[in-house]
Every structure is written in C-alpha cells, then in structure tokens.
gemmi code that builds the backbone of each chain (N, CA, C; Angstrom):
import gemmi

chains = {
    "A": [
        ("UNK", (44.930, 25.198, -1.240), (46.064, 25.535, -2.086), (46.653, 26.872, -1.698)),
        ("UNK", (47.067, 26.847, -0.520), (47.759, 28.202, -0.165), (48.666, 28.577, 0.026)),
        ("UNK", (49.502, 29.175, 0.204), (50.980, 28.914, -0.016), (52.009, 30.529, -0.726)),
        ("UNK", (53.083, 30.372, -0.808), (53.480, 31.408, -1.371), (52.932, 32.097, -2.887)),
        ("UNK", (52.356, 31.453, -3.703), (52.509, 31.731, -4.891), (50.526, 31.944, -5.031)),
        ("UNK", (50.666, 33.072, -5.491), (48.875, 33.677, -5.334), (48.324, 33.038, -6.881)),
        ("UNK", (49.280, 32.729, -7.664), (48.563, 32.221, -9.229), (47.980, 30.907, -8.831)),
        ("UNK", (49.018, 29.850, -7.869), (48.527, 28.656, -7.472), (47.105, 28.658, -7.185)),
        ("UNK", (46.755, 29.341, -6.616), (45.199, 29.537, -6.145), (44.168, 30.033, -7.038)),
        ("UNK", (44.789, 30.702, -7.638), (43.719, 31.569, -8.805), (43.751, 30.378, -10.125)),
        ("UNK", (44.679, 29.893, -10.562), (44.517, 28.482, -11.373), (43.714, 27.195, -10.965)),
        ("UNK", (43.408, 26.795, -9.625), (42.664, 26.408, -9.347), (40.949, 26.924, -9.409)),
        ("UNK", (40.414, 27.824, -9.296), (39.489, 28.776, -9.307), (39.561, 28.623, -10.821)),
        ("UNK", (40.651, 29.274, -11.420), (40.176, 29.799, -12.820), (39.658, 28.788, -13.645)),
        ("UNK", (40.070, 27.472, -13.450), (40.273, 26.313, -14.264), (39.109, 25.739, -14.178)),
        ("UNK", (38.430, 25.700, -12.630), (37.538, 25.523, -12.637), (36.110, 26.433, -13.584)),
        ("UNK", (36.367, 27.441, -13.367), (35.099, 28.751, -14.101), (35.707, 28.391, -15.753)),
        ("UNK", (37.052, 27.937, -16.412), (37.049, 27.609, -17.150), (36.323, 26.381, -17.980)),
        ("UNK", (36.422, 25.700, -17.152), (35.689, 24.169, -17.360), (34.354, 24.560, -17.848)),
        ("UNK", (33.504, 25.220, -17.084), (32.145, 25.459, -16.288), (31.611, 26.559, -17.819)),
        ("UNK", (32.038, 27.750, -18.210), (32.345, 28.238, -19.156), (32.366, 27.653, -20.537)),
        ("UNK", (33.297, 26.937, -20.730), (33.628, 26.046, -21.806), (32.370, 25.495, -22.231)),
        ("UNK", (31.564, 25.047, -20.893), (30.448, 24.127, -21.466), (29.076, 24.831, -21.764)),
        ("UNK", (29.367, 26.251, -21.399), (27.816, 26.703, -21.751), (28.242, 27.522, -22.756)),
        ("UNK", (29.264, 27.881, -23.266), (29.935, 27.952, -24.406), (29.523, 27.381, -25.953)),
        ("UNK", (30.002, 25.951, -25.583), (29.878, 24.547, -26.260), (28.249, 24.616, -26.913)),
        ("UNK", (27.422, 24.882, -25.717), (25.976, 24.375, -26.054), (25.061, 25.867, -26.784)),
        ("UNK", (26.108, 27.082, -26.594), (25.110, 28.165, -26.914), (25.970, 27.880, -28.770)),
        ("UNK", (27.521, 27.716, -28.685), (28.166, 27.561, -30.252), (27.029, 26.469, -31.070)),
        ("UNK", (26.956, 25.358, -30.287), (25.985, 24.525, -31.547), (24.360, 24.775, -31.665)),
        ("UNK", (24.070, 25.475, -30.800), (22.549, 26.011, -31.049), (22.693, 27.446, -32.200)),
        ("UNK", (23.736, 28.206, -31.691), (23.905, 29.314, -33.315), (23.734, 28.487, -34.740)),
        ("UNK", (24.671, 27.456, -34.229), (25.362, 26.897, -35.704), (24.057, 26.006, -36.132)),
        ("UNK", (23.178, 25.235, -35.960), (22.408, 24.434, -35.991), (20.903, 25.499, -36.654)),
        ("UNK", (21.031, 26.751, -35.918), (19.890, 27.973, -36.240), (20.366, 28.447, -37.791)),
        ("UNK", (21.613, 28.809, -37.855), (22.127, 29.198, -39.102), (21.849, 28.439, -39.897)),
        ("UNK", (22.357, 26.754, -40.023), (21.958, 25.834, -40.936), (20.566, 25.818, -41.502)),
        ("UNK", (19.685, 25.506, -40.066), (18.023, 25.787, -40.605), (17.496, 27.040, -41.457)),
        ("UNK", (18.125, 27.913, -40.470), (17.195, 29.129, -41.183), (18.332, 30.526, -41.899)),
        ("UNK", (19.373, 29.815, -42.712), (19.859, 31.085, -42.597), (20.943, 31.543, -41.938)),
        ("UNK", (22.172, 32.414, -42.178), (22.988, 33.096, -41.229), (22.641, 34.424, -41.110)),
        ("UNK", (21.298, 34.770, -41.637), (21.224, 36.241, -41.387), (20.507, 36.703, -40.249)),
        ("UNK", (20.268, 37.018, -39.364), (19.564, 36.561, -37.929), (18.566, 37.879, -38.350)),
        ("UNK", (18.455, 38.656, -39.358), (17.449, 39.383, -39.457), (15.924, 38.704, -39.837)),
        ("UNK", (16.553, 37.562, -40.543), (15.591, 36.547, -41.511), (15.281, 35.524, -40.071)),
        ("UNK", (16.111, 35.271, -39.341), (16.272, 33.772, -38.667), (15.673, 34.181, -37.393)),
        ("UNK", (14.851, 34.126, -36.564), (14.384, 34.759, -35.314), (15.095, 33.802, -34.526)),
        ("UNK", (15.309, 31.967, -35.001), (15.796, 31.362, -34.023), (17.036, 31.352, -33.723)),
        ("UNK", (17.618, 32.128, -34.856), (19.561, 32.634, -34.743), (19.684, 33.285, -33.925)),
        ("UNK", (18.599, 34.762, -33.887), (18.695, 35.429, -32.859), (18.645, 35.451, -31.827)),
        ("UNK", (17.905, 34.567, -31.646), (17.589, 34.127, -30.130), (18.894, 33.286, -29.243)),
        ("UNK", (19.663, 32.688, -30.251), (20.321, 32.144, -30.381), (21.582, 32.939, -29.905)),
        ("UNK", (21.685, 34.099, -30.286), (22.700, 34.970, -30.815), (22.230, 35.895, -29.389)),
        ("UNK", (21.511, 36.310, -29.111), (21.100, 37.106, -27.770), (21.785, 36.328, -26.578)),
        ("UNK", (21.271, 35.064, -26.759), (21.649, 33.966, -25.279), (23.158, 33.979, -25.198)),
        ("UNK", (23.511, 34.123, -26.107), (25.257, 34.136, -26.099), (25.872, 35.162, -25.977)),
        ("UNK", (25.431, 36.352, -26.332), (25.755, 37.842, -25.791), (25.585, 37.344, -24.077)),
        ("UNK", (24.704, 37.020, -23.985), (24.179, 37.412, -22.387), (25.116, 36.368, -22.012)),
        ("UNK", (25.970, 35.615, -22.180), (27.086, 34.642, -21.462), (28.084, 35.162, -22.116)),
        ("UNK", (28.244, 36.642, -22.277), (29.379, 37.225, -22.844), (30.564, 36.383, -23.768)),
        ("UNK", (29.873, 36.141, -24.500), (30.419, 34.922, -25.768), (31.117, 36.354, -26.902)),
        ("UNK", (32.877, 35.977, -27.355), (32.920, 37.237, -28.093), (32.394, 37.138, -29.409)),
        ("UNK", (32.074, 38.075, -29.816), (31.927, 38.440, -30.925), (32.265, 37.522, -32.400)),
        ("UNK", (33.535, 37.237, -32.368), (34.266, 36.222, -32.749), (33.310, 35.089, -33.057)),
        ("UNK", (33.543, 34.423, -31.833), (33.414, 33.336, -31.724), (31.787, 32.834, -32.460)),
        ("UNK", (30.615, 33.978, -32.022), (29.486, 33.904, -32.680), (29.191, 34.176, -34.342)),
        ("UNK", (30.490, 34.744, -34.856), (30.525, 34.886, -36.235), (31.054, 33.488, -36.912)),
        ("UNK", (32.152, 32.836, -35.465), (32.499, 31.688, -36.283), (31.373, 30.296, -36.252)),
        ("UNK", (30.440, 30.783, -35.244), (29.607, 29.330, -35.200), (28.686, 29.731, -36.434)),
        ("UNK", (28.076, 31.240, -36.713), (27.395, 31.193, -38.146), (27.930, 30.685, -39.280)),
        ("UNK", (29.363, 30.887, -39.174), (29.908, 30.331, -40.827), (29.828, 29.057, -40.435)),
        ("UNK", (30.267, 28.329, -39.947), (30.276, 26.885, -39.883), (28.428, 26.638, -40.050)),
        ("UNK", (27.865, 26.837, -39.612), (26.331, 26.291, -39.337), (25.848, 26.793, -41.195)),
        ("UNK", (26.472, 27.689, -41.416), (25.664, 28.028, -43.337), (27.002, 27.370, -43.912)),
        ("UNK", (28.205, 26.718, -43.704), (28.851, 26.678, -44.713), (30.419, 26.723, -44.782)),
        ("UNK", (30.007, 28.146, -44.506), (31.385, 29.055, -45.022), (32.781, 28.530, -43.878)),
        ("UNK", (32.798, 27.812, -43.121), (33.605, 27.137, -42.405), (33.668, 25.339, -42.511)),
        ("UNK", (34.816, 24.942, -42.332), (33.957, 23.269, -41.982), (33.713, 22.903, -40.850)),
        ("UNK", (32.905, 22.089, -40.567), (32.422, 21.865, -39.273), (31.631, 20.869, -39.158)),
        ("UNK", (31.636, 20.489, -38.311), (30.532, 18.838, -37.647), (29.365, 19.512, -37.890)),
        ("UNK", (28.653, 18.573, -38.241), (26.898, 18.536, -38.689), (25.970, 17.689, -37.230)),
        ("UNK", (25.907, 18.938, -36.538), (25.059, 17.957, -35.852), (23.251, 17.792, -35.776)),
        ("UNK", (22.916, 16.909, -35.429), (21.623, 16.059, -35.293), (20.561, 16.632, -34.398)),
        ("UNK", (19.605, 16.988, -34.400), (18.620, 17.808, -32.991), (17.525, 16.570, -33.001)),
        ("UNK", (17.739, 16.047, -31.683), (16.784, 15.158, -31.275), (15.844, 15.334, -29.872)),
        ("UNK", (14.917, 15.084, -29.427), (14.492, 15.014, -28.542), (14.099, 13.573, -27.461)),
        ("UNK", (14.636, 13.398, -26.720), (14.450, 11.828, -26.078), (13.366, 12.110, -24.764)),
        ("UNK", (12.532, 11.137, -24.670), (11.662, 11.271, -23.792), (11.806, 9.536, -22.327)),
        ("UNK", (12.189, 10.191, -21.143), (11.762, 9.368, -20.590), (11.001, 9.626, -18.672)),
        ("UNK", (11.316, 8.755, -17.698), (10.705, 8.814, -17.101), (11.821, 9.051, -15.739)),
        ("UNK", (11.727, 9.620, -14.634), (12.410, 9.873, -13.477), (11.503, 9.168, -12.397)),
        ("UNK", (12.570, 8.916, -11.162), (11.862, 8.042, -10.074), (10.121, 9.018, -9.667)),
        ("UNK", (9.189, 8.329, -9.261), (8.296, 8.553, -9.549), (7.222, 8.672, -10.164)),
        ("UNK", (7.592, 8.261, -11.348), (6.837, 8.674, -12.696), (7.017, 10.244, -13.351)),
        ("UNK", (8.189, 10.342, -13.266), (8.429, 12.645, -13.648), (8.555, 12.152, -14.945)),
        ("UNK", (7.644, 12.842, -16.255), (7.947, 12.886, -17.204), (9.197, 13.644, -17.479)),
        ("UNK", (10.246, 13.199, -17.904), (11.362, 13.934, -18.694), (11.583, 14.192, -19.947)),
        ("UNK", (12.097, 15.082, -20.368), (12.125, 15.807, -21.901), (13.603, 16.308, -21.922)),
        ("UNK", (14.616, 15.993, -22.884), (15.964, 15.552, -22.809), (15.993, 16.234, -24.700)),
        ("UNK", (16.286, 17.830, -24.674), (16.732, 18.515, -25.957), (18.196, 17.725, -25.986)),
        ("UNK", (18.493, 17.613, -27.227), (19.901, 17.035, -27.912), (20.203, 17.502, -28.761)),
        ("UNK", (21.826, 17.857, -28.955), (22.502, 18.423, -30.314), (23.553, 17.858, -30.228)),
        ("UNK", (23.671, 16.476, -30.946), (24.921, 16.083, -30.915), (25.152, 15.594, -32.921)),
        ("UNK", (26.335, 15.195, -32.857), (27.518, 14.559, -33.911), (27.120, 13.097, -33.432)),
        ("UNK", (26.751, 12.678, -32.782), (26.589, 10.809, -32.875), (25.701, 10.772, -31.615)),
        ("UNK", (25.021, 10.488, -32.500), (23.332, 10.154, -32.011), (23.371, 8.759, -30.941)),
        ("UNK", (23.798, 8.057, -31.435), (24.149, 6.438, -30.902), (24.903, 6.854, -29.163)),
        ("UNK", (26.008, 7.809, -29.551), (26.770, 8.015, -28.463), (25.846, 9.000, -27.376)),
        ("UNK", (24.585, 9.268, -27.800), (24.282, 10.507, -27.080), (23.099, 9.488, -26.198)),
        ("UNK", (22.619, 8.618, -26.958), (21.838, 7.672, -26.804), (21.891, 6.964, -25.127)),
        ("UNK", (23.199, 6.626, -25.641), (23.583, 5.194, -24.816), (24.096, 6.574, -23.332)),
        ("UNK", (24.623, 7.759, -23.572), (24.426, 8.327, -22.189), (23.844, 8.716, -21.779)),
        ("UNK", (22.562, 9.098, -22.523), (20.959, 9.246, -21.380), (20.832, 8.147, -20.913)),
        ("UNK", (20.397, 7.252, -21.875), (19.786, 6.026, -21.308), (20.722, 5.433, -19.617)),
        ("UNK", (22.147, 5.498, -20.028), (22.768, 5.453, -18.623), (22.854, 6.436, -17.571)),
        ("UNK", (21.933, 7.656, -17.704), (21.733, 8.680, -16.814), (20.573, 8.370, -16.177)),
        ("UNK", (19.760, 8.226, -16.936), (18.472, 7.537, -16.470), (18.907, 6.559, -15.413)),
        ("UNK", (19.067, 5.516, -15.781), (18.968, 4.239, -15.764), (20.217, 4.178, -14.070)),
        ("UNK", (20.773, 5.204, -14.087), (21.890, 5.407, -12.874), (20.928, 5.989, -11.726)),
        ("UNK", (19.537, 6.809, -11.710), (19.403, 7.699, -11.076), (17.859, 7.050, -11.059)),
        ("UNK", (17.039, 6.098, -11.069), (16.396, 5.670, -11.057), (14.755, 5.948, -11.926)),
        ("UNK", (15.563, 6.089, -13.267), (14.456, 6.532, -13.966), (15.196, 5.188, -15.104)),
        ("UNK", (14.159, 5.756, -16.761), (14.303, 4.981, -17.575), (13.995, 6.120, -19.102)),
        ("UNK", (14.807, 5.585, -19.964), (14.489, 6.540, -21.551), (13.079, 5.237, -21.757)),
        ("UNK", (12.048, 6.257, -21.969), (11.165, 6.011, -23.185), (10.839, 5.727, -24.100)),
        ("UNK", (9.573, 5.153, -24.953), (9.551, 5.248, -26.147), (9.426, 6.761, -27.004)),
        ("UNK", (9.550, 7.478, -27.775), (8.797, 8.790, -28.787), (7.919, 8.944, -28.292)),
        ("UNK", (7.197, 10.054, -27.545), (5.808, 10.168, -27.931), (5.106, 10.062, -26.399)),
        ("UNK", (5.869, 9.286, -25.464), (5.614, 8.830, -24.798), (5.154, 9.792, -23.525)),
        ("UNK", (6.117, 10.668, -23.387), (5.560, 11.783, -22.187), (5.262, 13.617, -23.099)),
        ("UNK", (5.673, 13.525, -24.326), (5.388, 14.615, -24.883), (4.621, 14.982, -25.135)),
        ("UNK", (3.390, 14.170, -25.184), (2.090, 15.097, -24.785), (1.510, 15.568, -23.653)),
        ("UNK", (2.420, 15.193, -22.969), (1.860, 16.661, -21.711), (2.618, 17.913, -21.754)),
        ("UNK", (3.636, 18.073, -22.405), (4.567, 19.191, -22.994), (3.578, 20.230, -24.042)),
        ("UNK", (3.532, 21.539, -23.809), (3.310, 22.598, -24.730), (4.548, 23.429, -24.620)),
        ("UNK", (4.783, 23.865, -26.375), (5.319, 24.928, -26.482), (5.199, 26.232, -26.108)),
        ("UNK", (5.650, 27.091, -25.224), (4.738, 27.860, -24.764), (6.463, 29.158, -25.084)),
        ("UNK", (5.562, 30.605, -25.534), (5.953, 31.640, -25.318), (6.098, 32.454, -24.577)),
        ("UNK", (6.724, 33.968, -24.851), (6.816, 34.973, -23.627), (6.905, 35.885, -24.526)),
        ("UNK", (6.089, 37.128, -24.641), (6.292, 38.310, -24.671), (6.385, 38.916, -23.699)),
        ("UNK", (7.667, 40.311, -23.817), (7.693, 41.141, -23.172), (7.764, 42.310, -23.516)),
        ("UNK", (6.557, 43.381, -22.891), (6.440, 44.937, -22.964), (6.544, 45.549, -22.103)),
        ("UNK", (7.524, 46.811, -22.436), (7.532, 47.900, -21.804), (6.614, 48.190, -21.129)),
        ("UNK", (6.452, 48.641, -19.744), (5.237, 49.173, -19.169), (4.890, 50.421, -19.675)),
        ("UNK", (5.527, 51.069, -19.929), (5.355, 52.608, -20.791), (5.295, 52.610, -22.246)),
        ("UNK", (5.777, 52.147, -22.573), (4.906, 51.265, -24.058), (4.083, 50.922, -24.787)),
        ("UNK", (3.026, 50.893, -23.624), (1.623, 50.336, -24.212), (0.802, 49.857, -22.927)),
        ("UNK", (-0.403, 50.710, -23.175), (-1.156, 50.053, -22.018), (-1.765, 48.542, -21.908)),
        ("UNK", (-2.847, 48.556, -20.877), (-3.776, 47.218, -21.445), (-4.775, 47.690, -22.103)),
        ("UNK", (-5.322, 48.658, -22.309), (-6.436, 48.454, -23.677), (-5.314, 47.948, -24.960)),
        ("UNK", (-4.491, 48.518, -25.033), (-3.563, 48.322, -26.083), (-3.466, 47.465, -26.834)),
        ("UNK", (-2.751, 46.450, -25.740), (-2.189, 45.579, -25.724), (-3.392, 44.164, -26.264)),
        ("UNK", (-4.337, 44.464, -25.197), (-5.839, 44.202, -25.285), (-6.399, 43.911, -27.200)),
        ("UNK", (-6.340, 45.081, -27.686), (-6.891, 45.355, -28.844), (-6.063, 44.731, -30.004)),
        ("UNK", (-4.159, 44.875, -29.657), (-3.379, 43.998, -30.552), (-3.608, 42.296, -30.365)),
        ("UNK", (-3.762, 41.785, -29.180), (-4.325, 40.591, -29.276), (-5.790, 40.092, -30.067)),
        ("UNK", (-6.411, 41.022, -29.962), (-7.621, 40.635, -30.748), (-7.674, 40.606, -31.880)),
        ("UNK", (-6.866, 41.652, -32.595), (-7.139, 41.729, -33.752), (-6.015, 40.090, -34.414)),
        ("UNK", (-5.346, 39.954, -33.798), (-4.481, 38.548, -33.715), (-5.389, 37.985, -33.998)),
        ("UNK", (-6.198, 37.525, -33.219), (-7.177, 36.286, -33.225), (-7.776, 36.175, -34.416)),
        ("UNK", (-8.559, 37.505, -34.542), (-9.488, 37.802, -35.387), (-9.158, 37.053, -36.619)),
        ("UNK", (-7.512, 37.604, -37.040), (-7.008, 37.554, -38.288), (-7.072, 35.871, -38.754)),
        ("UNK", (-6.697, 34.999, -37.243), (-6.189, 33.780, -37.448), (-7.944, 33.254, -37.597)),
        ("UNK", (-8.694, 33.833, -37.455), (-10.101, 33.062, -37.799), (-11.212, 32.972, -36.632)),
        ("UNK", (-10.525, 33.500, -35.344), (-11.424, 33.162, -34.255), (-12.389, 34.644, -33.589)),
        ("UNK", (-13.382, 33.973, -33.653), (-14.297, 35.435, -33.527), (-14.732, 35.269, -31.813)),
        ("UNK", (-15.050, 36.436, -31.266), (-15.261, 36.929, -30.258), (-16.651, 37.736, -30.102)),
    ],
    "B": [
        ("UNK", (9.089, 24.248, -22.572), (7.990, 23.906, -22.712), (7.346, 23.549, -21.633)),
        ("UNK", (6.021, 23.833, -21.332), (5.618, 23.460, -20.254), (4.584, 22.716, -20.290)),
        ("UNK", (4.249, 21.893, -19.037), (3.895, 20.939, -18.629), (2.319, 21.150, -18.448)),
        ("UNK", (1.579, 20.384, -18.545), (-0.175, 20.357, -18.452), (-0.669, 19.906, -16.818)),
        ("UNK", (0.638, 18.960, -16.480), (0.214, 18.370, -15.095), (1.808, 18.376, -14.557)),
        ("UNK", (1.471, 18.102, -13.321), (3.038, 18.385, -12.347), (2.999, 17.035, -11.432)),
        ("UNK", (4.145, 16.158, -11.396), (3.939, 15.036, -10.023), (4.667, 15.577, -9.330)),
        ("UNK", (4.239, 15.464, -8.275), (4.780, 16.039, -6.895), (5.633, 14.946, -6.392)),
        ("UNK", (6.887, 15.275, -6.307), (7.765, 14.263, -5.149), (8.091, 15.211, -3.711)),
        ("UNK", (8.309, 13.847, -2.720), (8.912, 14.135, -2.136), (10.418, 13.461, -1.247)),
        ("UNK", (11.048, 13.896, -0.355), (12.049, 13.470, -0.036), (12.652, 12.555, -0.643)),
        ("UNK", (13.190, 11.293, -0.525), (14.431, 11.131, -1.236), (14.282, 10.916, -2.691)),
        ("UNK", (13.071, 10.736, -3.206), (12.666, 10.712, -4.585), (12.572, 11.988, -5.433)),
        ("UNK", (12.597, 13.208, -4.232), (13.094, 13.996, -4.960), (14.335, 14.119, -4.976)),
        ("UNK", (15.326, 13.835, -3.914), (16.797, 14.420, -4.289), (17.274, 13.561, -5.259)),
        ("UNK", (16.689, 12.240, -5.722), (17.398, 11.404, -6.928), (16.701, 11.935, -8.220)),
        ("UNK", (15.394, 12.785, -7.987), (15.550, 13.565, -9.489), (16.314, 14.464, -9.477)),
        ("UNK", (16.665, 15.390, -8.496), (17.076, 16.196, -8.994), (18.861, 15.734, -9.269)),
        ("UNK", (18.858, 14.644, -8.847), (20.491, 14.328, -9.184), (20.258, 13.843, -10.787)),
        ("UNK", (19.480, 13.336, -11.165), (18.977, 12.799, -12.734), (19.066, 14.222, -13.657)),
        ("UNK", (18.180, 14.837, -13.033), (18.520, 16.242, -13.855), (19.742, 16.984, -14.111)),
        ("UNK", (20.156, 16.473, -12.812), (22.047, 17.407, -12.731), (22.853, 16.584, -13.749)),
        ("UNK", (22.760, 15.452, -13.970), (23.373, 14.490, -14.814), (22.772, 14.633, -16.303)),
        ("UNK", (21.715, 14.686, -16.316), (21.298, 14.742, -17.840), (22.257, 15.775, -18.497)),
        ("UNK", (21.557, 17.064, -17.755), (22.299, 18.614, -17.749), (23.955, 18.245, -18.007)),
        ("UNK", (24.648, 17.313, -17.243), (26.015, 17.548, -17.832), (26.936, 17.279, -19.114)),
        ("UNK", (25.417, 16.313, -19.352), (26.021, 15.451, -20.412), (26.815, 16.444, -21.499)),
        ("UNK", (27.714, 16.267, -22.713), (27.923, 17.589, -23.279), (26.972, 17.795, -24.505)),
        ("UNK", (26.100, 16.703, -24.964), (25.132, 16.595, -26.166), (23.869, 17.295, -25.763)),
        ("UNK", (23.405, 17.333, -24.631), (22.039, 18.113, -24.105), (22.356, 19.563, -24.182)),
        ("UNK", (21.308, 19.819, -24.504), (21.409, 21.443, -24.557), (19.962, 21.962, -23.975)),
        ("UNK", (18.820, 21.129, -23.806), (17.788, 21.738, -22.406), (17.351, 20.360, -21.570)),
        ("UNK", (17.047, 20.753, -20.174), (15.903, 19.442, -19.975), (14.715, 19.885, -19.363)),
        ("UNK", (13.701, 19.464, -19.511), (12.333, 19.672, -19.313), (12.201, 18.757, -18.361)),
        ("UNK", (10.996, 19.067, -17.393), (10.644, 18.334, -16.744), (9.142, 18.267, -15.978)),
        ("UNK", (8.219, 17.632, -14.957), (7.025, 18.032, -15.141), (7.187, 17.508, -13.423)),
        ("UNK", (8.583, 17.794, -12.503), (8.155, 17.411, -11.036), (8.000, 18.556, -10.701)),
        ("UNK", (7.348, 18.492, -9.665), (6.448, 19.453, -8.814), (7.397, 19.010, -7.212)),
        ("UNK", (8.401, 20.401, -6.830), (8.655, 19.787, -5.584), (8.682, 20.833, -4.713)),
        ("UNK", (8.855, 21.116, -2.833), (8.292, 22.071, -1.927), (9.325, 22.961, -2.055)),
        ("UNK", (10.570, 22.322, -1.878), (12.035, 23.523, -2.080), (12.756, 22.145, -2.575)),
        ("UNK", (14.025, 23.090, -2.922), (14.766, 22.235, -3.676), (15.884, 21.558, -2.832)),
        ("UNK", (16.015, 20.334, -2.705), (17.006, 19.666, -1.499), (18.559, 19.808, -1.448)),
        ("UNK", (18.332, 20.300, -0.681), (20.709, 20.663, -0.919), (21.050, 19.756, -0.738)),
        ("UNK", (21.557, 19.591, -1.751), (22.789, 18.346, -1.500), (23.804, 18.268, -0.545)),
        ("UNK", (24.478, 17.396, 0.045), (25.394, 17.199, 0.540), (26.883, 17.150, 0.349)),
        ("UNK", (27.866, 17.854, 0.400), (28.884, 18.121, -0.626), (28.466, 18.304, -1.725)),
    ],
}
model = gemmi.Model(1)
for chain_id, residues in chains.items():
    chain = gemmi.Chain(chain_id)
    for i, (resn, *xyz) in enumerate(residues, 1):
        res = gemmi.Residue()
        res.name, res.seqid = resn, gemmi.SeqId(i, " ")
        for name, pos in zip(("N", "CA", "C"), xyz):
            atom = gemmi.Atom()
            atom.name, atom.element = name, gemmi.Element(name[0])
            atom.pos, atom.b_iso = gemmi.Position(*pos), 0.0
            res.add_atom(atom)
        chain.add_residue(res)
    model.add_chain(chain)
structure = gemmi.Structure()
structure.add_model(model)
structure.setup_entities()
C-alpha cells in the first residue's frame, strides 16, 4: 500500500493493531466485569478484581473504560450477564485441553469449540475428563531486598503450622 | 493451571496443536487456554 498518501499505509497497520487490541480489550472488560459481579466492585475487598484490574493497566486499558466494566459487572450500568465455564477436551495426540469461557450464550460458545476442535484434529470432552491433571497453582513475588530466606522460610512455616500441619 | 504430566508431540502433530490452540485463543468467548503438550521449540508457521 504505497503510494502518495502516508495515512493509506498507517490505516492499514493501524486497523490492524486495532482489531488485535479490541480483542484483548474485550477479554480483560469481561473478566473485570464478571470479578465485580462475584466479589464486589471494590477491588480492595475483591483480590480477583484486582488482578483483574492490574492485567488491564498493563494493556494500557484507560481508566475509563475499567470504571465502566466495574459498574456494569455490580450493576450500576446495564450490561450482558455473562456465564464462566470451563470446557475440557482433547488435541491430536491425546493433549489434554482446558478451554476458560466468558460468554453471553453458552450454546454459541459451545458449538465453536467443539468446531475448533473438531477442525484441528482434536475433540471437546466430557466434564471432568482431563481436569484432573490440572492444579491451580500460584506465584508469589518478593523483593530480593525485602526479605531474606530465613524469612521468608519462617513466614511459610508458620503458614503451615496455622493450617494444621506440623513439622 | 498446571499440568501433573506433559505429552510430548512431535512434528506435524505438533504444528496442528498448535494451530488448535491459535484457534481456540481466537475465538471471542475464551479468555485462557490451558494445555498439557510438551513440545522441543515451537514450529513456525508458514505465512
């Protein structure tokens, strides 16, 4: 697209990073809104808002826009109610797959895994089916100057301790 | 979330997962995908 006119080119480009944008946009707006509903719009109370609310800073999401997915998700806006599902199936080989969902029509979200699968030589599952080889697993992170390893060491234990497990 | 065990693919069974994954990923209702293949590097696609 080259030619006299330098926007011609940059509309191509832009439209594209627009597209591309739009959609990680899309998926960080209904994970706020979906966190708010569960737990709250106060992300002091909601750890999963926040988390929520961090991931979208970091895709420079404005300000705005993250105040408007909280009102909608508690309320104070109207807005689509969507559904959090998890679908489990299988990829060529036998690859267990694990397929997070947040949609408005479950049916419709359905029928395009199952044809993603089913295009690429895998298949959707029954429930249950590959999710037990799945753990939830965390991440803390500390400052190296922060806290040493005895420290760190001694706050884990006393963790344990508390939850019942002796050492 | 992670995985307890890993299957290992290779060659063209891996580049059709990883095209499965690229597709799941686009859908606009997904918002993560998990997975439990185990592969050596990741195969560039062609265009």
């Amino acid at each position: 697209m080259s030619g006299h006119s330098k926007w011609a080119t940059i509309k191509h480009k832009k439209g594209a990073l627009d597209a591309k944008r739009g959609k990680i946009f899309t998926r960080l707006i209904k994970e706020i809104a979906v966190a708010a509903k569960s737990g709250g719009g106060d992300p002091d109370g909601n750890p999963r808002l926040r988390t929520a609310i961090l991931a979208a800073k970091a895709e420079n999401m404005p300000q705005e826009n993250i105040k408007r997915a909280i009102q909608r998700g508690t309320g104070e806006l109207e807005g689509v109610s969507y559904e959090e599902a998890t679908f489990e199936g299988y990829g060529p080989g036998g690859v267990a797959v694990l397929v997070d969902v947040l949609t408005d029509n479950r049916n419709r979200a359905v029928s395009e895994i199952r044809h993603a699968f089913g295009k690429h030589g895998g298949n959707l599952g029954e429930t249950g089916s590959v999710k037990f080889m799945f753990a939830k697993k965390g991440l803390i992170a500390v400052e190296k100057s922060a806290a040493g390893e005895d420290q760190l060491m001694d706050i884990v234990r006393v963790r344990l301790r508390r939850q019942g497990f002796r050492r | 979330m992670v995985a307890s065990t890993y299957t290992k693919l290779e060659g063209s069974a891996a580049g059709t997962m990883m095209r499965l994954l690229e597709a799941l990923e686009e859908l606009d209702d997904v918002q993560n995908v998990h997975s439990n293949v185990d592969m050596d590097a990741m195969p560039v696609e062609a265009g």
